[in-house]
C-alpha positions as CSV (number, residue, x, y, z in Angstrom):
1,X,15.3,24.9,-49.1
2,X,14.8,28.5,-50.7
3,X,13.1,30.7,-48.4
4,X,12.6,34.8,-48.1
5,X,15.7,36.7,-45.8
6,X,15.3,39.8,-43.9
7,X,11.5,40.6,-45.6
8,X,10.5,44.2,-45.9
9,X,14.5,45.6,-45.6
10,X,16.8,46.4,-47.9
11,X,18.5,42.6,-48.1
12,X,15.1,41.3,-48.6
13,X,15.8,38.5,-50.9
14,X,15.1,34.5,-51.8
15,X,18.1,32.4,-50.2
16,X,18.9,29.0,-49.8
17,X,18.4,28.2,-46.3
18,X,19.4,25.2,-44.1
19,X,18.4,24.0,-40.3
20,X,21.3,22.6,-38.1
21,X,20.5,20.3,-36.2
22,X,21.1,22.4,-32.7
23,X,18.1,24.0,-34.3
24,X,19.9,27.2,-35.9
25,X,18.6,29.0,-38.9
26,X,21.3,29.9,-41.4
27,X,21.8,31.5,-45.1
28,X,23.7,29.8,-47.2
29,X,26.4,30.6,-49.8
30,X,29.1,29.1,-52.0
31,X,31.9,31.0,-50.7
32,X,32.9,33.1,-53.2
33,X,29.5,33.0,-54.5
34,X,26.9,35.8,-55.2
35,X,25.4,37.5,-52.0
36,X,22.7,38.2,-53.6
37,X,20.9,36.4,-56.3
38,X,21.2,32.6,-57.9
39,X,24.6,31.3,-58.0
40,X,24.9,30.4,-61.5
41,X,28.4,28.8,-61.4
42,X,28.4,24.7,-61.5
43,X,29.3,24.9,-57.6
44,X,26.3,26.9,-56.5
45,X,24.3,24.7,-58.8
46,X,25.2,21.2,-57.1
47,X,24.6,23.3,-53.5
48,X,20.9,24.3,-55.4
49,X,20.3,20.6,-56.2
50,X,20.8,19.1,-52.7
51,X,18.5,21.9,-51.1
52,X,16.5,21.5,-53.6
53,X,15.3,17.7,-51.8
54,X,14.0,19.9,-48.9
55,X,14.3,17.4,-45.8
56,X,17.5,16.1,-46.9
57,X,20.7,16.1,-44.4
58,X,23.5,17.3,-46.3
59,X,27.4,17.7,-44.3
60,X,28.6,21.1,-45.0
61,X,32.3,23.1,-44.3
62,X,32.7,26.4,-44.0
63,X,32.4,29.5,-41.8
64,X,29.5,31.2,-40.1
65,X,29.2,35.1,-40.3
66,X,26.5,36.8,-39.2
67,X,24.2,34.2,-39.7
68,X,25.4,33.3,-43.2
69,X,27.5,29.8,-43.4
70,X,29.7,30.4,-46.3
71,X,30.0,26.6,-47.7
72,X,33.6,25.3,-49.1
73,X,32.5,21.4,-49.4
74,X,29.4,19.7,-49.2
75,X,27.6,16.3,-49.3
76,X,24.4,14.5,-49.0
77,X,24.2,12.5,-46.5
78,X,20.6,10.9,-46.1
79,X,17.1,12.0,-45.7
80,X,15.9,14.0,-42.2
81,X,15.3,11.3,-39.3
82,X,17.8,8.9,-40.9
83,X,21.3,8.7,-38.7
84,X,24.2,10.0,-40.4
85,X,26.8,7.8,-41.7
86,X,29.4,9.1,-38.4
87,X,26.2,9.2,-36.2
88,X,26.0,7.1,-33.6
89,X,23.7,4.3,-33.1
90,X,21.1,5.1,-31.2
C-alpha cells in the first residue's frame, strides 16, 4: 500500500509501504528506482500494481537499509491469511 513517510520532515513523502510478516514496517523501492516520487519505469509499475491489491502477500528480494528494502525481484504470492506456496501446512 501507499502510505505517508517521515510526516512533517524534510523526506515527508507518499511511498509504497509493505508489512513483513515479523511485523516490520518497511519503504519500498525498485532498486535503482526514484527515492523520491512515482517510479515511472515498467518495473516500478508492476511493483505499484501488486501493492496496489492492499492485503496481498507478495515474495520480494533485495536489501534492507535503513528501513528501505530496495526490491530486485518480486511476486504475488496469495492474499493475507492464505499460506504461501513454500509455507508449511499448518
Amino acid at each position: 500500500m501507499r502510505t505517508d513517510i517521515a510526516p512533517g520532515s524534510k523526506s515527508e513523502r507518499e511511498a509504497l509501504v509493505l508489512e513483513t510478516d515479523d511485523g516490520r514496517v518497511l519503504s519500498v523501492r525498485r532498486r535503482g528506482g526514484p527515492a523520491y516520487g512515482i517510479d515511472e519505469s515498467v518495473e516500478g509499475a508492476s511493483l505499484a500494481a501488486l501493492a496496489a491489491g492492499g492485503g496481498s502477500r507478495v515474495a520480494l528480494t533485495g536489501t534492507v537499509l535503513a528501513g528501505t528494502l530496495l526490491a530486485d525481484a518480486w511476486r504475488p504470492i496469495g492474499l493475507q491469511g492464505e499460506a504461501a506456496p513454500d509455507d508449511p501446512p499448518e
